[in-house]
Backbone bond lengths (Angstrom), bond angles and torsions (degrees), N, CA, C in turn:
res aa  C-N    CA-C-N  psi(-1)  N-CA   C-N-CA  omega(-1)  CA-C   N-CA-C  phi
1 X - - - 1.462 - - 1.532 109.90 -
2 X 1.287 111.30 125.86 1.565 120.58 160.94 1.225 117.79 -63.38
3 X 1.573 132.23 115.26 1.322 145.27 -165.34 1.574 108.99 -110.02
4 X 1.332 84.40 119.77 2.494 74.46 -175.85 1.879 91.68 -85.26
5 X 1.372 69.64 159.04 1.591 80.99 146.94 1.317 112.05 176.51
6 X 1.952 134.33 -140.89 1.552 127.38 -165.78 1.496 86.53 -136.76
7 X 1.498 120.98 155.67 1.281 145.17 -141.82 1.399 86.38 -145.56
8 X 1.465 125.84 147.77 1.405 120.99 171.39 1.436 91.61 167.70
9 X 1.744 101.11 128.04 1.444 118.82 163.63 1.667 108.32 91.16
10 X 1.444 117.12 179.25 1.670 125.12 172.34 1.380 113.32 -135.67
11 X 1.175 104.24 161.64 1.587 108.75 177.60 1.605 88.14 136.67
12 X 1.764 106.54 -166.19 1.188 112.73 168.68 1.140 131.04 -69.98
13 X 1.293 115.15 151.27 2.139 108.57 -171.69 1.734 101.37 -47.78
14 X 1.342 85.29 166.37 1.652 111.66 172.59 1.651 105.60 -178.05
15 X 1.758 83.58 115.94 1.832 92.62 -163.10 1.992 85.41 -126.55
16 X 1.580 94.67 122.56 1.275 127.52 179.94 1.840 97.93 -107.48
17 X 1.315 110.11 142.67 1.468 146.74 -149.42 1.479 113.24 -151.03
18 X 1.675 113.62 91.78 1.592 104.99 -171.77 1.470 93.19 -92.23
19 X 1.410 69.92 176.21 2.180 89.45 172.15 1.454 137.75 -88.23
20 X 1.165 113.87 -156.64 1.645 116.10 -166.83 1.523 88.87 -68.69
21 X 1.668 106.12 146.34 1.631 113.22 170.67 1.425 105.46 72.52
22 X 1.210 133.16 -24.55 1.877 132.46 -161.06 1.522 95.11 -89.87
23 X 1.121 122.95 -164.33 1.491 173.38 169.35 1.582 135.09 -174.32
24 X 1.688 98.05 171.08 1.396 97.51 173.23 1.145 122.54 -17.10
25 X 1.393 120.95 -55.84 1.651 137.89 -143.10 1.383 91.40 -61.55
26 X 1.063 114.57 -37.68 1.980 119.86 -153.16 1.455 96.01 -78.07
27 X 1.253 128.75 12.40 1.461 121.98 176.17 1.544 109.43 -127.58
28 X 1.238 121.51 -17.77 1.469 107.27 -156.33 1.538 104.03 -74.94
29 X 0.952 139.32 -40.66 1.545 114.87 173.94 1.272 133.04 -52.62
30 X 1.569 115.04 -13.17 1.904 117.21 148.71 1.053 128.51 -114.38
31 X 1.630 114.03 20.28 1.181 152.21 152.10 1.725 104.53 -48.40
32 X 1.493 107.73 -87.85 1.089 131.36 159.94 1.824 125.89 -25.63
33 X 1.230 87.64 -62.23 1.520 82.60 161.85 1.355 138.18 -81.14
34 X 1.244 95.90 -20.04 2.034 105.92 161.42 1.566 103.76 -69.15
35 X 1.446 120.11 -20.96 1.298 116.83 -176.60 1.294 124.56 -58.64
36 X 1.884 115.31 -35.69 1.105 131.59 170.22 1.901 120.15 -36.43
37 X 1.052 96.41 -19.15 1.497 98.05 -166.52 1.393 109.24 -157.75
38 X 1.266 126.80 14.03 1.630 152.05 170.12 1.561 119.45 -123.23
39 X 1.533 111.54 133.83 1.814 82.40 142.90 1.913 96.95 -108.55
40 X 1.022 94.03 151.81 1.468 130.32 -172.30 1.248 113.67 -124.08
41 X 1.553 100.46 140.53 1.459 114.59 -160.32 1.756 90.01 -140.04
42 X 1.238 91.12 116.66 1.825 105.58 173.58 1.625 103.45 -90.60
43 X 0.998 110.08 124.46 2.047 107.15 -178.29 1.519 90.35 -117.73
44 X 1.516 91.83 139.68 1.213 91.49 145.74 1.599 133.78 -106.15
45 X 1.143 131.11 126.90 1.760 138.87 173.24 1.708 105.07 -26.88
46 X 1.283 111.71 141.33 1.244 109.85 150.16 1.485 134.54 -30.19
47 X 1.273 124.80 139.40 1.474 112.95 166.70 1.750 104.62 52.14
48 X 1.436 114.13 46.97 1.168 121.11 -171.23 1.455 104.86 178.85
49 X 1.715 117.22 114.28 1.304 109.94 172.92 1.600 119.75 104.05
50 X 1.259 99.52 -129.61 1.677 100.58 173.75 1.944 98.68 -117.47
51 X 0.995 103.48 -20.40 1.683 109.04 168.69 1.293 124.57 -22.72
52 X 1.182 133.00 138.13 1.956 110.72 169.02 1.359 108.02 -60.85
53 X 1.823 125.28 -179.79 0.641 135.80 125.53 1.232 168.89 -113.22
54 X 0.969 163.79 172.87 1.396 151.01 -108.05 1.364 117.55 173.96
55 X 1.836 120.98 135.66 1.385 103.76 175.61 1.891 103.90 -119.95
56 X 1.587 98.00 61.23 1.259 125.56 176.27 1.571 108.01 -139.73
57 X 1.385 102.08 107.30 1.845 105.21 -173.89 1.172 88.27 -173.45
58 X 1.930 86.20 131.29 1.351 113.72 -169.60 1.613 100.77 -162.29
59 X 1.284 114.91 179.84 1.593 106.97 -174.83 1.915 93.69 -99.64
60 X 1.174 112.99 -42.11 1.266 108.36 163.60 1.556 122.68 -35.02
61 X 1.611 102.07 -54.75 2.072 118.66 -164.25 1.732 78.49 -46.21
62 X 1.867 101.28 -62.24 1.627 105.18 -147.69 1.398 114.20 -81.59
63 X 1.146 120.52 7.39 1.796 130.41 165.86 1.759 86.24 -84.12
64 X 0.942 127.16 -76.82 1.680 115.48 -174.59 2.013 120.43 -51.56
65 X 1.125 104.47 -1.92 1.328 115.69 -177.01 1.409 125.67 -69.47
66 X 2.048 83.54 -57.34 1.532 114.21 150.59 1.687 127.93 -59.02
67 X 1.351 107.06 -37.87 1.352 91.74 175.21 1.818 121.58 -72.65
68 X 1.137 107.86 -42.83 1.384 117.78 163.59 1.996 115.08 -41.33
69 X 1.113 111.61 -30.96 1.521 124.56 -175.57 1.610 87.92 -90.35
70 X 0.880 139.01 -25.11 1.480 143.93 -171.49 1.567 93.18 -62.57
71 X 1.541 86.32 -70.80 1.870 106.16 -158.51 1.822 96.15 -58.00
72 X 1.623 96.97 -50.08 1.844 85.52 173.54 1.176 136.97 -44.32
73 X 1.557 123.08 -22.88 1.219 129.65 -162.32 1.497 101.67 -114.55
74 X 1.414 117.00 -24.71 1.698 130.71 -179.23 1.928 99.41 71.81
75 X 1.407 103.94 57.34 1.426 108.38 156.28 0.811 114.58 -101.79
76 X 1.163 138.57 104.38 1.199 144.66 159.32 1.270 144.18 -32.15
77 X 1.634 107.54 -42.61 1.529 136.29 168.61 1.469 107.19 -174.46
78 X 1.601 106.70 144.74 1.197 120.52 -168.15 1.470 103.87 -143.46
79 X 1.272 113.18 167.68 1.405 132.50 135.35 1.233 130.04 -66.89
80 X 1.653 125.26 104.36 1.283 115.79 -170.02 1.616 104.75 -91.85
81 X 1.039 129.55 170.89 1.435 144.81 150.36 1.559 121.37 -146.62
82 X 1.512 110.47 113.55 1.157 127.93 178.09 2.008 109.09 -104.35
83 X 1.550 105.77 149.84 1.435 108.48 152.65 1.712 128.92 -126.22
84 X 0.929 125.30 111.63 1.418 112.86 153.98 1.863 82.08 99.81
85 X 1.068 118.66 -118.46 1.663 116.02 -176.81 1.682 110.40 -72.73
86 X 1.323 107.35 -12.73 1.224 105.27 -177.14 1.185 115.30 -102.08
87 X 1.219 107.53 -2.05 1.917 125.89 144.73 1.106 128.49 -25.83
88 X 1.605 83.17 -62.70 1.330 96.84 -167.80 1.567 124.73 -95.37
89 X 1.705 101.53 1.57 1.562 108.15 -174.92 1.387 82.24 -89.24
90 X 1.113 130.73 -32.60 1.905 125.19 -167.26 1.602 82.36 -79.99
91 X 1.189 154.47 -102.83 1.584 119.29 -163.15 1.229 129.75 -30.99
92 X 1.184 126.74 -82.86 1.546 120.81 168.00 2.157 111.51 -17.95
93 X 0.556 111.18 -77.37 1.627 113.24 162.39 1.702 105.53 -23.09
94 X 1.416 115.22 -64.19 1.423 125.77 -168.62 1.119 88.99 -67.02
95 X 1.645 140.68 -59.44 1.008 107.98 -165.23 2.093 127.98 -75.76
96 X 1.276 90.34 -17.25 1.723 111.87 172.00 1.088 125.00 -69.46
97 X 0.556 95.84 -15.89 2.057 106.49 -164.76 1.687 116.44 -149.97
98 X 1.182 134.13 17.78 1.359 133.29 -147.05 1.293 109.09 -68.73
99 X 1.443 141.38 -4.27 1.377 132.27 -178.13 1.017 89.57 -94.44
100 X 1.923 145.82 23.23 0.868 112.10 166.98 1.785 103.83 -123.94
101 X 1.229 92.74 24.95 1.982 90.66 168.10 1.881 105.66 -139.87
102 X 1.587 99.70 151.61 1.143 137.00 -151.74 1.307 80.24 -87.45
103 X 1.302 124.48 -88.57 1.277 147.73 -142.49 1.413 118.28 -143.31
104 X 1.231 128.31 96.66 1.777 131.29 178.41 1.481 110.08 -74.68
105 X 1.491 99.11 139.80 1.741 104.70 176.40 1.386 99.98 -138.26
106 X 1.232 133.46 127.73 1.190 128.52 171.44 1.089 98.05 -136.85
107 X 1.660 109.89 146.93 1.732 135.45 -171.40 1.081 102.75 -121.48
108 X 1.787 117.48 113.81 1.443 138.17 129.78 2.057 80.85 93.54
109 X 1.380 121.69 60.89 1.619 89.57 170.41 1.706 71.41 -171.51
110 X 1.540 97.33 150.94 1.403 105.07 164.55 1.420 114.35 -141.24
111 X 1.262 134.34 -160.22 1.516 136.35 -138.76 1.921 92.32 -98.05
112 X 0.932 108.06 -46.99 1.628 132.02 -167.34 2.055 91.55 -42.31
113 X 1.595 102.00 172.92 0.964 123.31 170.45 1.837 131.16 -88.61
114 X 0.802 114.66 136.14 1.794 102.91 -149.97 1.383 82.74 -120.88
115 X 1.658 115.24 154.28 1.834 139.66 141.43 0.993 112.16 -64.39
116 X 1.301 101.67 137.33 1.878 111.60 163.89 1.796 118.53 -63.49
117 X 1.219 113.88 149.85 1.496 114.61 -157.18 1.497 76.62 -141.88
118 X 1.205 142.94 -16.85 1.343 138.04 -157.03 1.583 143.02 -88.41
119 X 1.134 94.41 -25.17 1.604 138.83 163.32 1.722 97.37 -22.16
120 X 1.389 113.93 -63.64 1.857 98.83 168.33 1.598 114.71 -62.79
121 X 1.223 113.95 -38.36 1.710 105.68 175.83 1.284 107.89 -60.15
122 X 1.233 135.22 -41.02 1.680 139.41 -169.60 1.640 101.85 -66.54
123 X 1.475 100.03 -36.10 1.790 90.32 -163.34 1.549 89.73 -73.64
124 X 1.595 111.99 -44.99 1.653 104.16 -161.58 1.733 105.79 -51.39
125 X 1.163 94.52 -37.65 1.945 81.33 -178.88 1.381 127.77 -57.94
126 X 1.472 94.92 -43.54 1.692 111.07 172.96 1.955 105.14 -61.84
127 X 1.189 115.54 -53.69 1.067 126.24 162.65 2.065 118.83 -11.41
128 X 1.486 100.84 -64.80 1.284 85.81 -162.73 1.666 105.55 -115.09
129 X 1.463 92.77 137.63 1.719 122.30 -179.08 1.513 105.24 -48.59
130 X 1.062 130.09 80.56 1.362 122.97 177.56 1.715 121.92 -47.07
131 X 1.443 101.49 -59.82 1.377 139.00 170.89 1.501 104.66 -23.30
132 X 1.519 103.30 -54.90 1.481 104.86 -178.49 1.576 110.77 -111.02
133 X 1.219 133.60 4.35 1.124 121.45 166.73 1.264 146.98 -58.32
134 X 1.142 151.33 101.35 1.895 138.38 -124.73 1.946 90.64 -124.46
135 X 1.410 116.05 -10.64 1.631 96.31 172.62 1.495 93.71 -149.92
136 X 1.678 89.81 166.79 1.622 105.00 164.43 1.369 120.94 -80.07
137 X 1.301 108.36 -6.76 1.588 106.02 169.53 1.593 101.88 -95.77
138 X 1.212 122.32 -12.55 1.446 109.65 179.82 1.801 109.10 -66.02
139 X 1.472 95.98 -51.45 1.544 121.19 -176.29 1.614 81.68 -39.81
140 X 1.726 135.66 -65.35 1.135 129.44 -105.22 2.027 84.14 -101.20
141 X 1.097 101.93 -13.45 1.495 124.98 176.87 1.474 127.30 -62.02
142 X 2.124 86.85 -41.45 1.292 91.93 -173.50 1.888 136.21 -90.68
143 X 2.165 70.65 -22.49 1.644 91.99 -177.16 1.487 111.63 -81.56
144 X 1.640 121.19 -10.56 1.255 116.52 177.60 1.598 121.69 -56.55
145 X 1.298 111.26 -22.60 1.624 118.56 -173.55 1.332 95.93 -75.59
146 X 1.505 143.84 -19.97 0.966 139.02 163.18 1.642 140.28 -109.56
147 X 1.521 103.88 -24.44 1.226 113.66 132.39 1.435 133.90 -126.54
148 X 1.638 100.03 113.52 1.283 126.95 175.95 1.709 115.53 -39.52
149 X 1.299 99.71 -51.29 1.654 107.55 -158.62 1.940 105.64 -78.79
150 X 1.451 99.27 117.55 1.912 113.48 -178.04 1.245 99.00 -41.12
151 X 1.539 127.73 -52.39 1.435 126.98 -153.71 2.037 108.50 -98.36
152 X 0.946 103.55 -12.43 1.630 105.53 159.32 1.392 120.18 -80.91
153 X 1.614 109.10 -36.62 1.748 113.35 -175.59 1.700 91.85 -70.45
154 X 1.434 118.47 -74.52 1.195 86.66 -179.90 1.083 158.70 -39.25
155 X 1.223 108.87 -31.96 1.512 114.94 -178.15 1.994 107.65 -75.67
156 X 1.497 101.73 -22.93 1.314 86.38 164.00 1.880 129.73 -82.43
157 X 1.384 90.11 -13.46 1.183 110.74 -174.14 1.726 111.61 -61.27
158 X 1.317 105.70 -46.45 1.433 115.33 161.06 1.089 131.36 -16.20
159 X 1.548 111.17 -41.54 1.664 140.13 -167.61 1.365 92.22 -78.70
160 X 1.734 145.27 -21.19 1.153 129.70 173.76 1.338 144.59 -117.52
161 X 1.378 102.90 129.76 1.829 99.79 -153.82 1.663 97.39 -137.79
162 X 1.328 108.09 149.82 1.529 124.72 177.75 1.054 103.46 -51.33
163 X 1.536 137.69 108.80 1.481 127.93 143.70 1.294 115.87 -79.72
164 X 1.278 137.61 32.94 1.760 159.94 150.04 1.178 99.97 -174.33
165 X 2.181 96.28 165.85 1.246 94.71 159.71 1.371 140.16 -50.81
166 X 1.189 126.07 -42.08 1.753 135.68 174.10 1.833 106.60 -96.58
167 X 1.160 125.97 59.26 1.618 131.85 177.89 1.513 111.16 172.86
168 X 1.260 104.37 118.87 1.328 127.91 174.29 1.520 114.32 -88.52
169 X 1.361 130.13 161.26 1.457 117.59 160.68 1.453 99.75 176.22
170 X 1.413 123.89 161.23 1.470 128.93 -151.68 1.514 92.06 -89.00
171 X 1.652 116.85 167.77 1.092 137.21 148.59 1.715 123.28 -92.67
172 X 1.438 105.03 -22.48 1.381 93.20 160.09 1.429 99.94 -98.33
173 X 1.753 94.08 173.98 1.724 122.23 -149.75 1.911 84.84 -111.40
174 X 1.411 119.26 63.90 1.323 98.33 169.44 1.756 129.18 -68.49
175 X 0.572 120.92 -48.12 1.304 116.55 162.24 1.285 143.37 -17.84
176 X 1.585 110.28 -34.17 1.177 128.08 -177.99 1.874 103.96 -107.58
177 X 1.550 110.55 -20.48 1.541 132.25 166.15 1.464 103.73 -47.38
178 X 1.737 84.11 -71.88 2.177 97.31 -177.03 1.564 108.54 -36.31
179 X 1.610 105.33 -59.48 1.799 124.94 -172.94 1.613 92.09 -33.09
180 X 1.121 117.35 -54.54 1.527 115.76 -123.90 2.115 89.82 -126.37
181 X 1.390 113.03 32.58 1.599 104.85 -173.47 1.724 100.82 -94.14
182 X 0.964 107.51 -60.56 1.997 97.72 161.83 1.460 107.02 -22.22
183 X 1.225 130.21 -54.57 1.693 112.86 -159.35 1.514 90.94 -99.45
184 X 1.776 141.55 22.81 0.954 137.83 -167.72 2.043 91.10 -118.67
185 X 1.171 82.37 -32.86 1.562 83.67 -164.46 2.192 108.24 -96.39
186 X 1.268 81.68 1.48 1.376 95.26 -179.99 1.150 131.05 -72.17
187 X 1.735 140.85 168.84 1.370 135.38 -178.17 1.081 119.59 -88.77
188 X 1.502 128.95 149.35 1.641 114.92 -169.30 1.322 94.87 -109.47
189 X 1.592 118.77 162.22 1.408 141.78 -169.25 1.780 89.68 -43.67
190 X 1.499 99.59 -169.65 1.362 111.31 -157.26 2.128 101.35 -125.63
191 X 1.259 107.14 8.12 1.325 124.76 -179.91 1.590 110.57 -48.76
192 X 1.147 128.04 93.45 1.644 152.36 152.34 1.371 96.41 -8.32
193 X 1.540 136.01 125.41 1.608 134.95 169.39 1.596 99.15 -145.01
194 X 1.768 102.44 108.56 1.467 117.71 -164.07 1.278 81.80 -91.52
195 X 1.563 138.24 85.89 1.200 137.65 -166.43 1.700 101.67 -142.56
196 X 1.526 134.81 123.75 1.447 126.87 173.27 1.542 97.32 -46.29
197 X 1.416 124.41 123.61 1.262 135.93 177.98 1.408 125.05 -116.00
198 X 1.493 143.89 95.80 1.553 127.64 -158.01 1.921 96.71 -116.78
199 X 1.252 98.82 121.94 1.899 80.73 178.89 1.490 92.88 -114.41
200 X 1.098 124.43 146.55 1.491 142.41 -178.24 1.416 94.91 -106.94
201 X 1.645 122.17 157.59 1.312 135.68 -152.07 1.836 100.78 -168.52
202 X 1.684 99.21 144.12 1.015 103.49 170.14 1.737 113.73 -98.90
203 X 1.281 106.16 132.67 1.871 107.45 163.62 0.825 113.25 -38.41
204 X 1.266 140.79 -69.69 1.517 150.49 -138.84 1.863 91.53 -107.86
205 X 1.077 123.07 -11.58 1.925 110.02 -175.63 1.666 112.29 -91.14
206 X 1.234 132.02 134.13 1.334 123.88 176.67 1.292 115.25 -76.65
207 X 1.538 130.27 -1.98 1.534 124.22 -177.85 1.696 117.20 -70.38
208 X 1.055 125.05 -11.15 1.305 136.88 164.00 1.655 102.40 -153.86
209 X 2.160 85.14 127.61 1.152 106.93 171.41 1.745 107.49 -121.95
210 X 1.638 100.36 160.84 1.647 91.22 162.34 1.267 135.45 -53.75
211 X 1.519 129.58 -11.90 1.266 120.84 178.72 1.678 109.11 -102.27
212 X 1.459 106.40 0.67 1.447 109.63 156.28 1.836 128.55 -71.87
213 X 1.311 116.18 -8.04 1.265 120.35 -173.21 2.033 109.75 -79.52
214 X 0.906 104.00 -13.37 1.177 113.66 -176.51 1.574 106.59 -67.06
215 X 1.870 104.07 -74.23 1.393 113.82 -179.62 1.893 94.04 -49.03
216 X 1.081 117.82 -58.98 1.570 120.73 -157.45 1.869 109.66 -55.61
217 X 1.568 110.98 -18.82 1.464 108.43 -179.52 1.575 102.35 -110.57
218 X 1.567 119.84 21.19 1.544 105.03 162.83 1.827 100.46 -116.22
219 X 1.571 108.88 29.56 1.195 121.16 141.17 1.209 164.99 -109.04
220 X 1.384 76.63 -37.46 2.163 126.34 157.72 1.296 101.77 -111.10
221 X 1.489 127.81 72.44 1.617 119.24 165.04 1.463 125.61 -42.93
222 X 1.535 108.14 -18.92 1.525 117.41 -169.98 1.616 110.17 -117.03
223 X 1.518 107.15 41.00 1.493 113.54 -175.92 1.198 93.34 -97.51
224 X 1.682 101.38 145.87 1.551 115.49 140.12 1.122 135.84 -118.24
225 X 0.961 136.81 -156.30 1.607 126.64 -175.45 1.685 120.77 -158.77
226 X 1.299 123.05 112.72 1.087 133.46 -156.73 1.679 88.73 -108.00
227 X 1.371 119.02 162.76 1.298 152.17 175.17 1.655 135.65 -139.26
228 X 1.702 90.89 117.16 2.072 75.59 -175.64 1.763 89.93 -136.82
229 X 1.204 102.32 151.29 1.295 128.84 170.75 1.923 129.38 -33.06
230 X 1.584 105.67 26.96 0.999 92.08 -157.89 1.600 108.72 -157.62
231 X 1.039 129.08 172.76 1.674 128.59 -167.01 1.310 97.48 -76.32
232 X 1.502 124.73 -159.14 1.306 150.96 -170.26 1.157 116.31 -52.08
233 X 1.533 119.13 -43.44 1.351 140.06 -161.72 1.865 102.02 -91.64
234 X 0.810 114.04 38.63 1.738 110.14 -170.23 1.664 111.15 -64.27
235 X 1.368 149.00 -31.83 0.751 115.23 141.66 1.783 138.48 -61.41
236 X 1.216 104.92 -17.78 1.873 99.74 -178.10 1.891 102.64 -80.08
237 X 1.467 92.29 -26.68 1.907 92.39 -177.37 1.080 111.77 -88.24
238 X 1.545 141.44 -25.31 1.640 142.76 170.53 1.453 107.98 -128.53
239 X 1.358 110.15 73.21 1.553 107.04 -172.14 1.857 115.53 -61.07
240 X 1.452 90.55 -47.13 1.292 119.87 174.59 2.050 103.61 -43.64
241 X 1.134 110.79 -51.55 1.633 111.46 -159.21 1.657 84.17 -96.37
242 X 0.759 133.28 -40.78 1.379 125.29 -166.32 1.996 103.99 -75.95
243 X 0.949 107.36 -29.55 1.685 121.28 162.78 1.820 109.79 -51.29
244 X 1.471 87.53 -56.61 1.830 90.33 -169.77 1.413 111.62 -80.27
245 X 1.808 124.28 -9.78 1.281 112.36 -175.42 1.825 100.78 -80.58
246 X 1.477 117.27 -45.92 1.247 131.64 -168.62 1.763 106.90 -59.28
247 X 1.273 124.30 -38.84 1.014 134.65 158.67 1.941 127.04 -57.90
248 X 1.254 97.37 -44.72 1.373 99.17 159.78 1.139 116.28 -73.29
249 X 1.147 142.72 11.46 1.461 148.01 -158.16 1.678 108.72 -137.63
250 X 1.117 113.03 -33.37 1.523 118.55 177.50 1.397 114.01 -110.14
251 X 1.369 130.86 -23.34 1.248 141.47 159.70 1.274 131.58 -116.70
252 X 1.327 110.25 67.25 1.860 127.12 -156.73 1.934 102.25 -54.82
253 X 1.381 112.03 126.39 1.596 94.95 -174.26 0.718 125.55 122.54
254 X 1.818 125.60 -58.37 1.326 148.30 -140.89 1.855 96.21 -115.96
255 X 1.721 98.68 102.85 1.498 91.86 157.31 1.398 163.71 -69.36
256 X 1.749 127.61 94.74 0.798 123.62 -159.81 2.027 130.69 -17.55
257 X 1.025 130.52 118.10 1.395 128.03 173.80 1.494 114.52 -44.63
């Protein structure tokens, strides 16, 4: 599968991987500033974004997705950074393909098997009448009865764009998301990746805890583990600190701007 995504800046690659429900978009403002001293490649996931879609998704499909975007672009090896599902496509990848990453970073997600939390995002989709919907504030009207929170609706809100003047319809592929959230929320194989590994974590998020580092370093022997003040979303909630850890981490020395 041909994967779009945004290109920005020079230096050595740096290929960023959003999460469930996200796209590109959800990165480019530290996109940009990784650009300073990267080129960077925002992808978007299958069934996510401007990407096609597909009712084939798996962490395997999308570890080979990336490598194919590899060979397209002739990177050779990179620094990956994944969040949340894109965590876990940057492991799965690390472990599939590993001569072709520099340095793994994954945000707020670990190897283990996860609960669904999603069940209000699923209804909001099902939720709103596309067919008849005539604005984005209507949409933004409708999903509030089910999601409460300003900064979650939007970001799902993102997902909707005019495919005509009079018809709305998502860019993500939920449907085939819902199908396929058991093997989304699931644990990945147990494959050894002697790879520099840094996973960043939210304080306040339960997807990585301290007594998870154990299972997580008899996979990544060469993990470490960074910490910032904040839920799930740690780069969108400490852009600033989550900027200077990744930077201290890929450019040992060199003080963040």
């Amino acid at each position: 599968m041909k994967l779009a995504f945004k290109k920005m800046g020079e230096g050595e690659p740096l290929v960023i991987l959003h999460g469930l429900f996200g796209s590109s978009d959800n990165w480019q403002t530290l996109g940009r500033q990784f650009a300073e001293d990267f080129t960077v490649y925002l992808v978007d996931q299958r069934n996510h974004g401007h990407s096609p879609h597909s009712e084939a998704f798996s962490y395997e499909i999308m570890a080979n997705d990336l490598k194919e975007f590899f060979v397209d672009h002739e990177i050779s090896q990179a620094t990956v950074i994944g969040h949340s599902m894109g965590g876990k496509t940057a492991m799965r990848f690390a472990q599939l393909h590993p001569e072709k990453v520099e340095k793994l970073i994954v945000v707020d997600m670990g190897i283990k098997t996860y609960t669904s939390d999603h069940e209000d995002v699923l209804a909001a989709f099902h939720a709103l009448d596309l067919p008849n919907l005539e604005s984005r504030k209507d949409a933004e009207v409708e999903m509030e009865a089910i999601i409460p929170n300003f900064t979650v609706r939007q970001f799902l809100l993102k997902n909707l764009y005019r495919k005509t003047k009079t018809e709305f319809a998502w860019r993500v592929n939920f449907p085939v998301l819902e199908e396929k959230m058991d093997e989304i929320l699931a644990a990945l194989p147990g494959n050894v990746v002697e790879k520099p590994s840094l996973f960043i974590y939210g304080e306040k998020s339960n997807y990585i805890k301290e007594e998870d580092f154990d299972a997580l370093r008899k996979i990544f022997p060469k993990a470490k583990f960074a910490a910032l003040p904040t839920g799930h979303w740690v780069h969108a909630e400490d852009a600033e600190g989550f900027y200077k850890i990744v930077m201290e981490s890929v450019t040992p020395g060199k003080q963040p701007a």
